[in-house]
N, C-alpha and C positions, 0 to 999 in steps of 0.2 A: 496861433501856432501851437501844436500839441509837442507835450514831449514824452518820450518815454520814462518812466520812472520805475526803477525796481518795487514790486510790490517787499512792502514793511511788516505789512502784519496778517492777518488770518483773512479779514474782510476783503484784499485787496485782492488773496490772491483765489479765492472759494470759485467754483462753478455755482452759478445765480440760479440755476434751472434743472438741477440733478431728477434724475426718475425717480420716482415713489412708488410705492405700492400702501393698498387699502390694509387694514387689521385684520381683516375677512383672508386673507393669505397664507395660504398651505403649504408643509411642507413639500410638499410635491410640488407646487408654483416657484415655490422658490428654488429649486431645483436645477428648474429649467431653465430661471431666470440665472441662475448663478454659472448655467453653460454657456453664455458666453462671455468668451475669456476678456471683456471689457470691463465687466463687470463684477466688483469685488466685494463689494459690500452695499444691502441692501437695505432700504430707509423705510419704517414702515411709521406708517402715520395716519393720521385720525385728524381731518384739517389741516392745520398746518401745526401741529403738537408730533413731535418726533415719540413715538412710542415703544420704539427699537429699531435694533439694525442685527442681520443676519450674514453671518460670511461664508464661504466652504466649511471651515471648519467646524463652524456650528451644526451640522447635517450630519453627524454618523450613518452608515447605513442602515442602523437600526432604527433610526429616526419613523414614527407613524409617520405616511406622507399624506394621512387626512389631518392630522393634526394642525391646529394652526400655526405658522410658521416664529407667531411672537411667543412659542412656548421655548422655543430656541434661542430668542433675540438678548440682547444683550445691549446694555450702554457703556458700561465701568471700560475707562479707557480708548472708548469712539468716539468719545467730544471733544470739541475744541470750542472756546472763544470767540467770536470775531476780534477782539483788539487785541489777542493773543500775539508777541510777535512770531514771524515767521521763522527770520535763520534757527532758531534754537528748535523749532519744531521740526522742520524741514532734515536737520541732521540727528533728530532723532528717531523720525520716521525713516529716515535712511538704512539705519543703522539698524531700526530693529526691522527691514521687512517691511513695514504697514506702507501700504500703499494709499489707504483713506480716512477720513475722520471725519465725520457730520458735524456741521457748524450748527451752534445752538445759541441762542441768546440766555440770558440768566432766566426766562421760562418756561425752557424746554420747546420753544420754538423752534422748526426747524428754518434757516435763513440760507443754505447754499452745504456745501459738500468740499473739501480739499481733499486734492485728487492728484497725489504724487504720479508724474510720468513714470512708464517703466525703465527708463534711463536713469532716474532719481536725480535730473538733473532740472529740473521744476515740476511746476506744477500745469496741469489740464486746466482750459478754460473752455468757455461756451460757446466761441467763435471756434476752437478745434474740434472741438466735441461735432457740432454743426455740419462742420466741415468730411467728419468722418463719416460719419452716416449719409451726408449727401453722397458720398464716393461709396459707401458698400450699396445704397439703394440705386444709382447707375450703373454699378458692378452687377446688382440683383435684376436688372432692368435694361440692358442695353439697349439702343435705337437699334432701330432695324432699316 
């Protein structure tokens, strides 16, 4: 018998399978990646070693768009934990806006992504995520 149980802490409730992108990544890639509006913050990584993360606001227009895009990137304050607990994070992210946080272990590893819904009333998992993209690539692709 399964039950459900509120996730408790950071690991519980992370996305396992978040998109990456290589170091090799331009501001101009990033760009385009950050037009769509699913997508808020971006994880750029070297193996599985998180090396930064990029969001709209890190792109001025002024921004080179050959430059690489970790000339942009930033960590201070897009890390979280995994045994981090949840509630306190979750109504702090509320509160200020942030929508995501890169789950790191203590070596900068990167291990999953929390990914506050836009209702701010949980959090995104892998089975929705899954789910959406199945639905915009039959939306992109209808039977005929």
């Amino acid at each position: 018998m399964t039950t459900n149980r509120c996730p408790t802490t950071v690991a519980d409730a992370m996305v396992r399978h978040p998109v990456v992108h290589p170091a090799s990544l331009t501001v101009a890639d990033a760009r385009v990646a950050l037009a769509d509006p699913h997508r808020h913050l971006l994880l750029i990584v070297s193996g599985r070693r998180l090396l930064g993360t990029v969001a709209r606001d890190d792109l001025p227009d002024a921004a080179d768009d050959t430059a690489p895009a970790l000339t942009r990137a930033r960590l201070v304050g897009r890390l979280v934990l995994p045994h981090q607990a949840l509630a306190p994070l979750h109504d702090a992210m509320a509160r200020a806006g942030e929508r995501r946080r890169a789950v790191v272990d203590e070596h900068g590893l990167l291990l999953g992504l929390l990914c506050l819904k836009s209702s701010a009333s949980g959090f995104c998992t892998d089975a929705g995520i899954a789910a959406r993209r199945a639905s915009v690539q039959l939306d992109a692709h209808p039977a005929r």
